[in-house]
Predicted model as a PDB file, atoms N, CA, C, CB and O in Angstrom, pLDDT in the B-factor column:
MODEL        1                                                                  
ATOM      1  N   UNK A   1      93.941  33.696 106.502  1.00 73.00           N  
ATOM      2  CA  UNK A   1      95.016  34.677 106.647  1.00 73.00           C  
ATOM      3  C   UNK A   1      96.086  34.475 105.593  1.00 73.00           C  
ATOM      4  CB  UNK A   1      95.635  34.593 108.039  1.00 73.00           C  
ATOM      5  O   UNK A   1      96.994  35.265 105.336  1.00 73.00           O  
ATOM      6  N   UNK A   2      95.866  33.376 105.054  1.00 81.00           N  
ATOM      7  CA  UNK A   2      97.592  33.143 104.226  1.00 81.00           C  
ATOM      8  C   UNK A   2      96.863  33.695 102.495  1.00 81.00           C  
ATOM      9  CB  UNK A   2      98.467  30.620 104.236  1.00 81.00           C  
ATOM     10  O   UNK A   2      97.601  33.938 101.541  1.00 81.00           O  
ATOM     11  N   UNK A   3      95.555  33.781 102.439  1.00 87.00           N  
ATOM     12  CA  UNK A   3      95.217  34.057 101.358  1.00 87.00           C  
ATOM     13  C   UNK A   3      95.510  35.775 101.148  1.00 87.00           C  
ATOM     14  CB  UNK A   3      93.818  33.510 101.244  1.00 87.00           C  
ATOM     15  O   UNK A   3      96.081  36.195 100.142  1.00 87.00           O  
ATOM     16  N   UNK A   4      94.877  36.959 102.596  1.00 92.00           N  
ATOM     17  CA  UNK A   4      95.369  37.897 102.725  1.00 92.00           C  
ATOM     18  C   UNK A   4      96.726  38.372 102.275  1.00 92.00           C  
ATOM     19  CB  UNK A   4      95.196  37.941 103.648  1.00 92.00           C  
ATOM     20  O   UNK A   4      97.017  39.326 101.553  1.00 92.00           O  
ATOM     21  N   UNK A   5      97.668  37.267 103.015  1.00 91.00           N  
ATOM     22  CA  UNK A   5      99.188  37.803 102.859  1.00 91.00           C  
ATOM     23  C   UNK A   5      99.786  37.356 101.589  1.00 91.00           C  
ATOM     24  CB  UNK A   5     100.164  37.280 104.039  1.00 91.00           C  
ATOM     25  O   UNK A   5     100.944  37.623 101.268  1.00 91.00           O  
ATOM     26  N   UNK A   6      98.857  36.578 100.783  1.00 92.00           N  
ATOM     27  CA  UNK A   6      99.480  36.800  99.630  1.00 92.00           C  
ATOM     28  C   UNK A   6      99.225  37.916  98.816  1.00 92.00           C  
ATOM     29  CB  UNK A   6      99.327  35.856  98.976  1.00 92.00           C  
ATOM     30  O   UNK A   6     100.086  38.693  98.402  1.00 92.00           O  
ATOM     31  N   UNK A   7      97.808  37.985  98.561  1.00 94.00           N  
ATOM     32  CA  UNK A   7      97.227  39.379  98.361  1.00 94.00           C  
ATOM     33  C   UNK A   7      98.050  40.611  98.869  1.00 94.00           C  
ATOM     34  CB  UNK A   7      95.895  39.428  99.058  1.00 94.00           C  
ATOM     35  O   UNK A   7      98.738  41.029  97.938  1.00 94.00           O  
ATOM     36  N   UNK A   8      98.248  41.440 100.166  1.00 94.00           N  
ATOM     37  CA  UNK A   8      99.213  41.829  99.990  1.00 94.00           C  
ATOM     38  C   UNK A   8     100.788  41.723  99.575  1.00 94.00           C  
ATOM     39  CB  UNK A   8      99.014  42.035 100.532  1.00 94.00           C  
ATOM     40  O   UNK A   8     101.478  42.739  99.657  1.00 94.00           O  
ATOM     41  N   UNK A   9     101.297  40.623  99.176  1.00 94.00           N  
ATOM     42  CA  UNK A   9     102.562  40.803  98.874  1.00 94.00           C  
ATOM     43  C   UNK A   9     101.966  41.394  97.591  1.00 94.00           C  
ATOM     44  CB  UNK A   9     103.632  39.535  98.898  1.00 94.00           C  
ATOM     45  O   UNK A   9     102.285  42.537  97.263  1.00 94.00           O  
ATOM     46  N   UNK A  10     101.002  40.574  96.749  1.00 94.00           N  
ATOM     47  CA  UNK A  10     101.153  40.841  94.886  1.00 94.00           C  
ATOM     48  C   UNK A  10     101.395  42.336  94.918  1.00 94.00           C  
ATOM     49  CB  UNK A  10      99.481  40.451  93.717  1.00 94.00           C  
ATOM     50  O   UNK A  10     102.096  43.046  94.196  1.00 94.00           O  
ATOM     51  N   UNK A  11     100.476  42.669  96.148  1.00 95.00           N  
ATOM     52  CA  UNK A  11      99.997  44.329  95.538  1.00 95.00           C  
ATOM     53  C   UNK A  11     101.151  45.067  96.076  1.00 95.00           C  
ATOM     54  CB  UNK A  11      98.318  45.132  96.221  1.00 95.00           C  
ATOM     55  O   UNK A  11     101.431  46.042  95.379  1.00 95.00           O  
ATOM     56  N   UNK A  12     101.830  44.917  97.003  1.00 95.00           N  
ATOM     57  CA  UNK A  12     103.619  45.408  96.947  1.00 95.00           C  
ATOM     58  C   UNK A  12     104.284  45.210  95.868  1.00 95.00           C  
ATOM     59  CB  UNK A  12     104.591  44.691  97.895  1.00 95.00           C  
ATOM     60  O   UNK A  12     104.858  46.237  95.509  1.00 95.00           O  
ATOM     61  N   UNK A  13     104.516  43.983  94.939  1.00 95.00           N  
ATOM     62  CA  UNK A  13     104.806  43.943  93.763  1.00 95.00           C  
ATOM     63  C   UNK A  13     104.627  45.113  92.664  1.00 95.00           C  
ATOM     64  CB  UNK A  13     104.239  42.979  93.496  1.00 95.00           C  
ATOM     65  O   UNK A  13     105.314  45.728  91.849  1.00 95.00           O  
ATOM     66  N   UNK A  14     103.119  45.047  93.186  1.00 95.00           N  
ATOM     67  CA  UNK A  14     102.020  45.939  91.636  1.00 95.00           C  
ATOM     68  C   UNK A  14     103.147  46.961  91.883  1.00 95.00           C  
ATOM     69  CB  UNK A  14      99.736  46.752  91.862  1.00 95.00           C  
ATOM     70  O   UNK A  14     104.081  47.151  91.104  1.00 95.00           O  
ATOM     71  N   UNK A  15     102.901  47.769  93.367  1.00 94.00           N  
ATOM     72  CA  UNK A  15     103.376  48.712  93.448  1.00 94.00           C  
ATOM     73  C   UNK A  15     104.625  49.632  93.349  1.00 94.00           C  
ATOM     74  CB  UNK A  15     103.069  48.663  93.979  1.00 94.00           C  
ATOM     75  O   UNK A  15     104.647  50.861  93.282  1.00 94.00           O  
ATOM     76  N   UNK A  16     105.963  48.491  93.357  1.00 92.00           N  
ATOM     77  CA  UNK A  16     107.310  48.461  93.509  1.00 92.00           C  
ATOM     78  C   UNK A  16     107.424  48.486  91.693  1.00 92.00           C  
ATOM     79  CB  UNK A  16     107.984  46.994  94.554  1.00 92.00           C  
ATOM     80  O   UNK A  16     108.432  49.042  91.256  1.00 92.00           O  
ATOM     81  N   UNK A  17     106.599  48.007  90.838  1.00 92.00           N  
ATOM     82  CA  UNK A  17     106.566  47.937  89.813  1.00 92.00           C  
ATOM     83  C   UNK A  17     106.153  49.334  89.099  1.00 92.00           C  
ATOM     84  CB  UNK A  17     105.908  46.909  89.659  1.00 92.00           C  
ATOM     85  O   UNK A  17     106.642  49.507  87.982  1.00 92.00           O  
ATOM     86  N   UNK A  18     105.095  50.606  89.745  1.00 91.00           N  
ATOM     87  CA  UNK A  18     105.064  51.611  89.739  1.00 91.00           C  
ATOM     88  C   UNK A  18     106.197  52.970  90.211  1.00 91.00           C  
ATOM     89  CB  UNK A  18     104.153  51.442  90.167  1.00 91.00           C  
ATOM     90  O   UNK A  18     106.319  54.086  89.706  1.00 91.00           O  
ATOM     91  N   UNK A  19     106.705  52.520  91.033  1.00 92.00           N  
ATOM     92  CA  UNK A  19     107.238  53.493  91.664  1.00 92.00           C  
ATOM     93  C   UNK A  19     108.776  54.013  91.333  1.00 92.00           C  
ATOM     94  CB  UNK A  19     107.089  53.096  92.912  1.00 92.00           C  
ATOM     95  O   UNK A  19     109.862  53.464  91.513  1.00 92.00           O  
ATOM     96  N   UNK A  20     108.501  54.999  90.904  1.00 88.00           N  
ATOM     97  CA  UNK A  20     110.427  55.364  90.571  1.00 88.00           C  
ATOM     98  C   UNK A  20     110.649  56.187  91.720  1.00 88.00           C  
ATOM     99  CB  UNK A  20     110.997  56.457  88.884  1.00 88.00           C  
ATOM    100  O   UNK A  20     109.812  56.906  92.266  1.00 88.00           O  
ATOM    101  N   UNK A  21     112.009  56.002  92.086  1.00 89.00           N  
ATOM    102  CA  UNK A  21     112.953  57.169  92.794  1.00 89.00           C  
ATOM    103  C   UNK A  21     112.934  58.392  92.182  1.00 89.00           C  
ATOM    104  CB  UNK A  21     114.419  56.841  92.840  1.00 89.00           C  
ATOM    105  O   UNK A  21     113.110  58.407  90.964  1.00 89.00           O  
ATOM    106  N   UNK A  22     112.756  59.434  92.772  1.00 87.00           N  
ATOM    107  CA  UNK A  22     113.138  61.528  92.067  1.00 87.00           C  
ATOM    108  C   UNK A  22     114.593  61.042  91.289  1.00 87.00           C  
ATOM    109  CB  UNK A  22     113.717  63.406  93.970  1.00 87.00           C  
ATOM    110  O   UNK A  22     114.833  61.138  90.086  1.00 87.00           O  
ATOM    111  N   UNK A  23     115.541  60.457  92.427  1.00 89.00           N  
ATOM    112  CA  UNK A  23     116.980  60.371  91.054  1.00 89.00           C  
ATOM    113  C   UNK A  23     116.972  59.942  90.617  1.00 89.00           C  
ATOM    114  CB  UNK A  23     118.123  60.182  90.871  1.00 89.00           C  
ATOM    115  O   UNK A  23     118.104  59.907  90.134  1.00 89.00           O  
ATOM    116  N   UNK A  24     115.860  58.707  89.791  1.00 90.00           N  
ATOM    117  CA  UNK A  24     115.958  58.245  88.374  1.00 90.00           C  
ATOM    118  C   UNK A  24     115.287  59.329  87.495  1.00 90.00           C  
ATOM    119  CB  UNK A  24     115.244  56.791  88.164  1.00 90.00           C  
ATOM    120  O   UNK A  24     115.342  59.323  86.265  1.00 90.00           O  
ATOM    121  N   UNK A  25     114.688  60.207  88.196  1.00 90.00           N  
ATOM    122  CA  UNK A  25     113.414  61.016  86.867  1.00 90.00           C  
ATOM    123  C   UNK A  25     114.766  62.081  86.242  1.00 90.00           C  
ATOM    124  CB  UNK A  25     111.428  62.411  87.879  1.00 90.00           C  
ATOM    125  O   UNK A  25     115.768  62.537  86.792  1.00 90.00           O  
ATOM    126  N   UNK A  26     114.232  62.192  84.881  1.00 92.00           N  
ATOM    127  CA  UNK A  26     114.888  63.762  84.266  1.00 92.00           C  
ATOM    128  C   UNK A  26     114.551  64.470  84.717  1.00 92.00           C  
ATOM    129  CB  UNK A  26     114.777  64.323  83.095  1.00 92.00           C  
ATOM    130  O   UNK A  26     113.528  64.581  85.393  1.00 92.00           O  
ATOM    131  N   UNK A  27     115.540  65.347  84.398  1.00 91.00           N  
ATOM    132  CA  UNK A  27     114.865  67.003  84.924  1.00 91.00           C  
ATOM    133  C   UNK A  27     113.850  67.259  84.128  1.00 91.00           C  
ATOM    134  CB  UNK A  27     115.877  68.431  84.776  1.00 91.00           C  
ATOM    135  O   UNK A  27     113.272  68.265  84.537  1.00 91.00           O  
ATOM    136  N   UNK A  28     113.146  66.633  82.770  1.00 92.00           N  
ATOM    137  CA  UNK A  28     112.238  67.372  82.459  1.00 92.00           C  
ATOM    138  C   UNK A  28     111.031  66.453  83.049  1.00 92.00           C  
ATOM    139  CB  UNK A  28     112.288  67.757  80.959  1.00 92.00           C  
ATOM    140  O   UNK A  28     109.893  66.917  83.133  1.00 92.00           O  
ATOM    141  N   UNK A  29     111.274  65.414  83.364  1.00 91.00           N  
ATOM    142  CA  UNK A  29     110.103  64.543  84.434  1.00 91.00           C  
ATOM    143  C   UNK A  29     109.867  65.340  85.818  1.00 91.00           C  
ATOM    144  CB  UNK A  29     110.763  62.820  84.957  1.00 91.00           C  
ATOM    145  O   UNK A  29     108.841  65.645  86.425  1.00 91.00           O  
ATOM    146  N   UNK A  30     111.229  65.550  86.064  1.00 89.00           N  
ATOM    147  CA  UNK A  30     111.202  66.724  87.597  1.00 89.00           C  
ATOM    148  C   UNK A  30     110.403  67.755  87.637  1.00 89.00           C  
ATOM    149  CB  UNK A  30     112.513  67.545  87.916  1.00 89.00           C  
ATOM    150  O   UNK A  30     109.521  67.881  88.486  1.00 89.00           O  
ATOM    151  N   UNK A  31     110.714  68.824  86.452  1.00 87.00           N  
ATOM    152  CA  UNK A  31     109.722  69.606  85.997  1.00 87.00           C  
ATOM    153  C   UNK A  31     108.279  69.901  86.266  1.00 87.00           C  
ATOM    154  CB  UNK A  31     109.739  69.352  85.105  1.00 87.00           C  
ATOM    155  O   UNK A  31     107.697  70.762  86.927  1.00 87.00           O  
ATOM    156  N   UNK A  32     107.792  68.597  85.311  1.00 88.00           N  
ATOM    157  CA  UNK A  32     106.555  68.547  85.253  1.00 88.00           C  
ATOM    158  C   UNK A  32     105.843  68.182  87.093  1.00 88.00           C  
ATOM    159  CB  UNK A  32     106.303  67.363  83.983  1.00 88.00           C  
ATOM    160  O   UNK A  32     104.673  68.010  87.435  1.00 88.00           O  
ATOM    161  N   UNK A  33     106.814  68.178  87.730  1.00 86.00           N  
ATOM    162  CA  UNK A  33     106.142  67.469  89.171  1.00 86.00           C  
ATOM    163  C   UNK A  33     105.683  68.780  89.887  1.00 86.00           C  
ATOM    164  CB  UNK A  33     107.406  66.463  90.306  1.00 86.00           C  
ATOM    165  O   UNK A  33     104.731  69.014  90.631  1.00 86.00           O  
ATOM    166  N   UNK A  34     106.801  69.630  89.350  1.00 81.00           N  
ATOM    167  CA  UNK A  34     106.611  71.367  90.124  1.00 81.00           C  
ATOM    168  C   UNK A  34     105.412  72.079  89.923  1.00 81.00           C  
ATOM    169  CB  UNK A  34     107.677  72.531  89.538  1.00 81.00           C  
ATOM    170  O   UNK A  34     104.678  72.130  88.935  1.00 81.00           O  
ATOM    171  N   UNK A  35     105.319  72.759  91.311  1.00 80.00           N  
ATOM    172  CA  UNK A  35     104.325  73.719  90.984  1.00 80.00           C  
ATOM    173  C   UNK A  35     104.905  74.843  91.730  1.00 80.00           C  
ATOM    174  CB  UNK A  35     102.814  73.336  91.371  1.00 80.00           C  
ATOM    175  O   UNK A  35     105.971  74.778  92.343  1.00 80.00           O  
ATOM    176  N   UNK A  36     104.349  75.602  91.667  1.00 74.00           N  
ATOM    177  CA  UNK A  36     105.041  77.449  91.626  1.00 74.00           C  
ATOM    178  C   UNK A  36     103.916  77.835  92.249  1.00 74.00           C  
ATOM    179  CB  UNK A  36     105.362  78.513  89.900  1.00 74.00           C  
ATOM    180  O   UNK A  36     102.820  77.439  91.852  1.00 74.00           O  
ATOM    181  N   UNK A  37     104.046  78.633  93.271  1.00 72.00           N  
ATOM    182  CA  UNK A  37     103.274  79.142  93.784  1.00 72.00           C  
ATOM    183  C   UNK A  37     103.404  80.491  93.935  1.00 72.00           C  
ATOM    184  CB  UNK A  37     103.124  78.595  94.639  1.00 72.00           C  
ATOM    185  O   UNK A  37     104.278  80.974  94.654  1.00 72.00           O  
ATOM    186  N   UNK A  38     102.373  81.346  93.136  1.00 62.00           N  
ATOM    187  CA  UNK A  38     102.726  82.913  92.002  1.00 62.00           C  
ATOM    188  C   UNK A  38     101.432  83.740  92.921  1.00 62.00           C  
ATOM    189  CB  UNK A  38     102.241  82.690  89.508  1.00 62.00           C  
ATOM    190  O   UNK A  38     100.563  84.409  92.362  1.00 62.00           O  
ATOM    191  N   UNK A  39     101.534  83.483  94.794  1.00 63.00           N  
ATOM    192  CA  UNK A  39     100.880  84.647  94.887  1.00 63.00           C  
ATOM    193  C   UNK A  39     101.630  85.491  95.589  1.00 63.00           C  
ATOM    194  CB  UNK A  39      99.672  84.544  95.391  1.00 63.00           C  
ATOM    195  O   UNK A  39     100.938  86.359  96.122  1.00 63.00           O  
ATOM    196  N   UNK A  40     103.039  85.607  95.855  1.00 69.00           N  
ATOM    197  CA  UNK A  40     103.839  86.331  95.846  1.00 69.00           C  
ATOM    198  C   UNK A  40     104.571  87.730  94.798  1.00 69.00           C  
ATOM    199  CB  UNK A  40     104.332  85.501  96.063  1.00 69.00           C  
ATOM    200  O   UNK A  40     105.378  88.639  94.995  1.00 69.00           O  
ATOM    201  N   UNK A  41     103.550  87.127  93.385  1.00 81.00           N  
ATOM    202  CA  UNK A  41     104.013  87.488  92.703  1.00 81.00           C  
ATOM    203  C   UNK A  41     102.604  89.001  92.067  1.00 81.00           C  
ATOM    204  CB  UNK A  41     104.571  86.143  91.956  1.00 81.00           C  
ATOM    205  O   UNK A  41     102.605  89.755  91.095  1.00 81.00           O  
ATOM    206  N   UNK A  42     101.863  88.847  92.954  1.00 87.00           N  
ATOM    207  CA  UNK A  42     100.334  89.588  92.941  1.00 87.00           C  
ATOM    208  C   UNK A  42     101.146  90.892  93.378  1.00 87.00           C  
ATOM    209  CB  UNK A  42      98.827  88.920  94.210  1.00 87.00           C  
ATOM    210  O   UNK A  42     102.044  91.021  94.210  1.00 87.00           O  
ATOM    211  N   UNK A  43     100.515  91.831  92.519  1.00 90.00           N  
ATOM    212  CA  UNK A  43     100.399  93.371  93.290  1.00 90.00           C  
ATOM    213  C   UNK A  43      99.142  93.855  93.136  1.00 90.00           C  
ATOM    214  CB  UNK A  43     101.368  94.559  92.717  1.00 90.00           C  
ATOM    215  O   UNK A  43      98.449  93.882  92.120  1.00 90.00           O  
ATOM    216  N   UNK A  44      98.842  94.347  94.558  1.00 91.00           N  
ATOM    217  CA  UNK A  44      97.310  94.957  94.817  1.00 91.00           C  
ATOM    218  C   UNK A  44      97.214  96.060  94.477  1.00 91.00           C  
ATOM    219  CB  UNK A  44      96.779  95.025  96.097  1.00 91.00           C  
ATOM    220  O   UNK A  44      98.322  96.593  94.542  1.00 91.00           O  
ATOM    221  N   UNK A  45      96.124  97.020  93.982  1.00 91.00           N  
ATOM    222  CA  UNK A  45      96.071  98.259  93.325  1.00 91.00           C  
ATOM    223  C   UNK A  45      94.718  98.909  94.122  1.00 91.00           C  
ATOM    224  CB  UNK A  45      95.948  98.069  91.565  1.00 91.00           C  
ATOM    225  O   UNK A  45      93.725  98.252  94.435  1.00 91.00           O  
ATOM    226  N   UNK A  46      94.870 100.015  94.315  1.00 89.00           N  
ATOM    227  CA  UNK A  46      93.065 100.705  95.502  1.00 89.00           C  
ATOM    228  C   UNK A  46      92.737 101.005  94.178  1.00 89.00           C  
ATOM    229  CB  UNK A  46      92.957 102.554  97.076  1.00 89.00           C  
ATOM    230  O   UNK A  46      93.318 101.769  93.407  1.00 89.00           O  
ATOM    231  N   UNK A  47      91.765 100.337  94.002  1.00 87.00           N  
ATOM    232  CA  UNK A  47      91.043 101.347  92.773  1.00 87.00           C  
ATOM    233  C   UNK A  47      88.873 101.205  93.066  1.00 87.00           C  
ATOM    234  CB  UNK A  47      91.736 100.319  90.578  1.00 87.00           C  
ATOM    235  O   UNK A  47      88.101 100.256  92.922  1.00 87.00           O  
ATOM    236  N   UNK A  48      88.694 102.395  93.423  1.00 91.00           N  
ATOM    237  CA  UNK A  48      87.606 102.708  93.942  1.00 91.00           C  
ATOM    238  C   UNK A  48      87.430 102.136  95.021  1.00 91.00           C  
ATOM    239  CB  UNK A  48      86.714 102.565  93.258  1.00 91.00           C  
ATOM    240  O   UNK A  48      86.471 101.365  95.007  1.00 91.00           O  
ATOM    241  N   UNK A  49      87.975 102.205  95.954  1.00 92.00           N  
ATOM    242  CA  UNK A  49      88.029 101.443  97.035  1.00 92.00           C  
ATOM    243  C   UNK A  49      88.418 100.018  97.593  1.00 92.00           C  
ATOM    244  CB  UNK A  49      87.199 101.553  97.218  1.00 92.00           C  
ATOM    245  O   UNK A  49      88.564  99.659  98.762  1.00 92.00           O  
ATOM    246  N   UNK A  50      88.526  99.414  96.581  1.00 93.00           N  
ATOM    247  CA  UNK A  50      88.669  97.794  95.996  1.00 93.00           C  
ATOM    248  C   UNK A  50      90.048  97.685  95.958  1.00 93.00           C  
ATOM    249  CB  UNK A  50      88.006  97.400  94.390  1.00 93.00           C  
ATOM    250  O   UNK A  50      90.635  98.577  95.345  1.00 93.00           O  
ATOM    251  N   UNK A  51      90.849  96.618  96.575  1.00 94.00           N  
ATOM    252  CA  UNK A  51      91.770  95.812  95.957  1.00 94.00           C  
ATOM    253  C   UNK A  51      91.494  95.316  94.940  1.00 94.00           C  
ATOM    254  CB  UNK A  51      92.143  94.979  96.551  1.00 94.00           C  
ATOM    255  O   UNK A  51      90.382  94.892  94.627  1.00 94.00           O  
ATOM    256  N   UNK A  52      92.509  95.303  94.268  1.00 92.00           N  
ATOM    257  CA  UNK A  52      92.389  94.726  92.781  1.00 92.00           C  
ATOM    258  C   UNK A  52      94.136  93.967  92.775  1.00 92.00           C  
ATOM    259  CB  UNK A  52      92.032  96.325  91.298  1.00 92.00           C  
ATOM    260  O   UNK A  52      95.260  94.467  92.816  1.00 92.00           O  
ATOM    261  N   UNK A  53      93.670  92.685  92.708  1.00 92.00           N  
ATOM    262  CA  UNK A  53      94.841  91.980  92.384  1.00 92.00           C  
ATOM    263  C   UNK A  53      95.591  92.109  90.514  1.00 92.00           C  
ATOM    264  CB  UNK A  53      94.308  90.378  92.814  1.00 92.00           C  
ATOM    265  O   UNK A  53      94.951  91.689  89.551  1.00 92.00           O  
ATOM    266  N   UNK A  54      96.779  92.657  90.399  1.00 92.00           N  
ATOM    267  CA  UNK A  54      97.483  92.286  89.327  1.00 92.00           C  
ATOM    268  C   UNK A  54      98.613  91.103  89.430  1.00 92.00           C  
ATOM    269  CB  UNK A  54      98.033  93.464  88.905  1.00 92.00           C  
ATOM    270  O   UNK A  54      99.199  90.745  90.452  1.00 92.00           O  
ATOM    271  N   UNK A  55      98.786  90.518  87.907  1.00 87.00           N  
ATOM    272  CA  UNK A  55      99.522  89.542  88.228  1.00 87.00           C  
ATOM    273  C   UNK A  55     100.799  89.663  87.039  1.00 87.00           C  
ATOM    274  CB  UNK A  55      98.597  88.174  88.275  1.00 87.00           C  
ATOM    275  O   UNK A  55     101.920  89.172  86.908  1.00 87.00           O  
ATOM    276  N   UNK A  56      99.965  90.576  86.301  1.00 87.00           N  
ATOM    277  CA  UNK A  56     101.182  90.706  85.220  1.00 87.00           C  
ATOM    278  C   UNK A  56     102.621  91.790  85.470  1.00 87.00           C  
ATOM    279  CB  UNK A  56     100.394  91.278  83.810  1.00 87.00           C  
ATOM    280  O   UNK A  56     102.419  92.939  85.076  1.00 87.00           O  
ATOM    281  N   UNK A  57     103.497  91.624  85.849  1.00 86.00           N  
ATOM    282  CA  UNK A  57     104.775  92.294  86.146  1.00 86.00           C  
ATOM    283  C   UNK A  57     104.904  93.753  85.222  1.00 86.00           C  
ATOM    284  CB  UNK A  57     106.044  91.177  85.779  1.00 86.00           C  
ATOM    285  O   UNK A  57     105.338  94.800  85.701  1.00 86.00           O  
ATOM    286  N   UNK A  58     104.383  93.576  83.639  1.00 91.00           N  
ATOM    287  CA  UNK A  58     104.330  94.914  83.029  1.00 91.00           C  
ATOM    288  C   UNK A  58     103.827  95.850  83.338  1.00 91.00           C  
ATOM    289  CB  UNK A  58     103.998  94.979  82.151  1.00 91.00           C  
ATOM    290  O   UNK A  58     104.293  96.978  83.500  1.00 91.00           O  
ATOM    291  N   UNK A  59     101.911  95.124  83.552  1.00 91.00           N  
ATOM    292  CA  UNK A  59     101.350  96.271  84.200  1.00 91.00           C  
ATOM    293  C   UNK A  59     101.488  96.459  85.460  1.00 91.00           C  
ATOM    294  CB  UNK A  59     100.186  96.357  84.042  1.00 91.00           C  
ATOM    295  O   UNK A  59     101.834  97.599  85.771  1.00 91.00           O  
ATOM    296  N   UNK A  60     101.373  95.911  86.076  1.00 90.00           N  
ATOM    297  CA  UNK A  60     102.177  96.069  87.594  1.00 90.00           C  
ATOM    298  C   UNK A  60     103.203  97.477  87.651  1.00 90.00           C  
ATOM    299  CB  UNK A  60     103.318  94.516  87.860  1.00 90.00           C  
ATOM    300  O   UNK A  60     103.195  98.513  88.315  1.00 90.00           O  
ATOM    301  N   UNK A  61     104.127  96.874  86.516  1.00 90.00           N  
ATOM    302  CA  UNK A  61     105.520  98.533  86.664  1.00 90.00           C  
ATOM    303  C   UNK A  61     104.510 100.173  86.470  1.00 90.00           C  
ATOM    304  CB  UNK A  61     107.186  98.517  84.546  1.00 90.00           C  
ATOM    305  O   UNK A  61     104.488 101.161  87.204  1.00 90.00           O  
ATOM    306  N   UNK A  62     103.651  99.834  84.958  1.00 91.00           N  
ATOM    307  CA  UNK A  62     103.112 100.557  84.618  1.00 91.00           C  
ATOM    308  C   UNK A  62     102.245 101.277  85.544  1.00 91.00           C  
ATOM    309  CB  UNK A  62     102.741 100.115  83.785  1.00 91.00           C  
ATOM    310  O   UNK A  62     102.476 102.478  85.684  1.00 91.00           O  
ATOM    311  N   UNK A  63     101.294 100.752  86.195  1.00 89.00           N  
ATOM    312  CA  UNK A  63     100.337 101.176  87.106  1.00 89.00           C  
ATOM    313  C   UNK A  63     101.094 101.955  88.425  1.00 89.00           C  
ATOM    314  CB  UNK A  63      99.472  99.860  87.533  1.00 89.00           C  
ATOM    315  O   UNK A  63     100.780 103.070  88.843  1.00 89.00           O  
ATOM    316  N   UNK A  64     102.080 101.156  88.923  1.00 88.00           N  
ATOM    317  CA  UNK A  64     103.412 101.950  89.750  1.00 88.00           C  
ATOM    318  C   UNK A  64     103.636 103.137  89.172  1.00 88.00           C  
ATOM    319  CB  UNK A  64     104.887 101.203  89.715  1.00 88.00           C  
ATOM    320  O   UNK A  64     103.159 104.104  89.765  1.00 88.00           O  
ATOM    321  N   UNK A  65     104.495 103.428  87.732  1.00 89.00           N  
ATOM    322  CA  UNK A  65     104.391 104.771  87.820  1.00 89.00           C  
ATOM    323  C   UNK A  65     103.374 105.418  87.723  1.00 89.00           C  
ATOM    324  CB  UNK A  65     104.992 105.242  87.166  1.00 89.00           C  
ATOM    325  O   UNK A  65     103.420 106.531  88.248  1.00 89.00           O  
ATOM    326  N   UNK A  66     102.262 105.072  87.137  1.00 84.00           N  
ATOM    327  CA  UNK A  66     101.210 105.968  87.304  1.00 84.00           C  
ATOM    328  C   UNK A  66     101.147 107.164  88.512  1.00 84.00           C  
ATOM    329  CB  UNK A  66     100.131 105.094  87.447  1.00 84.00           C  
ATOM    330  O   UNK A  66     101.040 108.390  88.496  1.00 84.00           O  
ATOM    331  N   UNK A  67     101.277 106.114  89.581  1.00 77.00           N  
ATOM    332  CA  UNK A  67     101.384 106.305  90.809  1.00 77.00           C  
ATOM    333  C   UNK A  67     101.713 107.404  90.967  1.00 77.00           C  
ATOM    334  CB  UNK A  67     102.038 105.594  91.390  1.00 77.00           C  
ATOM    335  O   UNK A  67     101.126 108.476  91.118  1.00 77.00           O  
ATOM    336  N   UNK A  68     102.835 107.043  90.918  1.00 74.00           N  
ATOM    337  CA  UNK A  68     104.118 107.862  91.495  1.00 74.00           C  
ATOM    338  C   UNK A  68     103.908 109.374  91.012  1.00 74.00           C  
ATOM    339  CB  UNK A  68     105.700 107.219  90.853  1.00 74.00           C  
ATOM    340  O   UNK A  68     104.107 110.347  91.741  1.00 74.00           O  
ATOM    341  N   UNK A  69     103.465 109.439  89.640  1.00 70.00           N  
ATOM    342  CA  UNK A  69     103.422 110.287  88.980  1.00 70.00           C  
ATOM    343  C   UNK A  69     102.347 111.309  89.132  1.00 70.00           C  
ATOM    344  CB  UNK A  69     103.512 109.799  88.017  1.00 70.00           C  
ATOM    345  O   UNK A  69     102.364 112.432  88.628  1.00 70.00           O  
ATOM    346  N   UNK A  70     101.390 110.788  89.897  1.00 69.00           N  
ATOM    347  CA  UNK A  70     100.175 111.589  90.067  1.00 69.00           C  
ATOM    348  C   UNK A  70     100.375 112.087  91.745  1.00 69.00           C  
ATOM    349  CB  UNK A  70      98.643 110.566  89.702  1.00 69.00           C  
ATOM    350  O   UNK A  70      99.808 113.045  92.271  1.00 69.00           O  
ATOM    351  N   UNK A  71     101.261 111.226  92.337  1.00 62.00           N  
ATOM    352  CA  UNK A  71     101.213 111.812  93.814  1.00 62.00           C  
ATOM    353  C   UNK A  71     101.793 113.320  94.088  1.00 62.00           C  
ATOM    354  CB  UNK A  71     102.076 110.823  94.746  1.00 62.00           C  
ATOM    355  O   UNK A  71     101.766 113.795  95.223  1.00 62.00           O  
TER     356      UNK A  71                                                      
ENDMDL                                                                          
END                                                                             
C-alpha cells in the first residue's frame, strides 16, 4: 500500500504540474477553448418538398426575398 500512495501522490504532482486556472489563460487561450454552436444560425428552405438547410446569412436574406416576392 505505501508503494500505491506514493504512486498516487507523483501523479497529483504530474498533474498539478499540467493544470492552469481559466484566470491565468489569455483571452486568446480562452478563445481557442470556445466553441459556438451555429445551429441556430440554419435557415430551412421547402424546396421540392425537402428541407434544405442554409447556413450562409447572405443567401439566407436573398432566398427570403425571393420569397416574399413571388408570394
Amino acid at each position: 500500500m505505501e508503494g500505491e500512495a506514493l504512486y498516487y501522490l507523483r501523479q497529483m504532482e504530474k498533474q498539478q504540474e499540467r493544470e492552469v486556472c481559466f484566470s491565468d489563460l489569455t483571452a486568446e487561450q480562452q478563445n481557442e477553448l470556445s466553441v459556438y454552436d451555429d445551429l441556430l444560425e440554419i435557415n430551412y428552405f421547402q424546396v421540392m418538398d425537402k428541407d434544405v438547410p442554409v447556413r450562409d446569412e447572405d443567401i439566407s436574406d436573398a432566398l427570403k426575398n425571393f420569397q416574399s416576392g413571388n408570394e
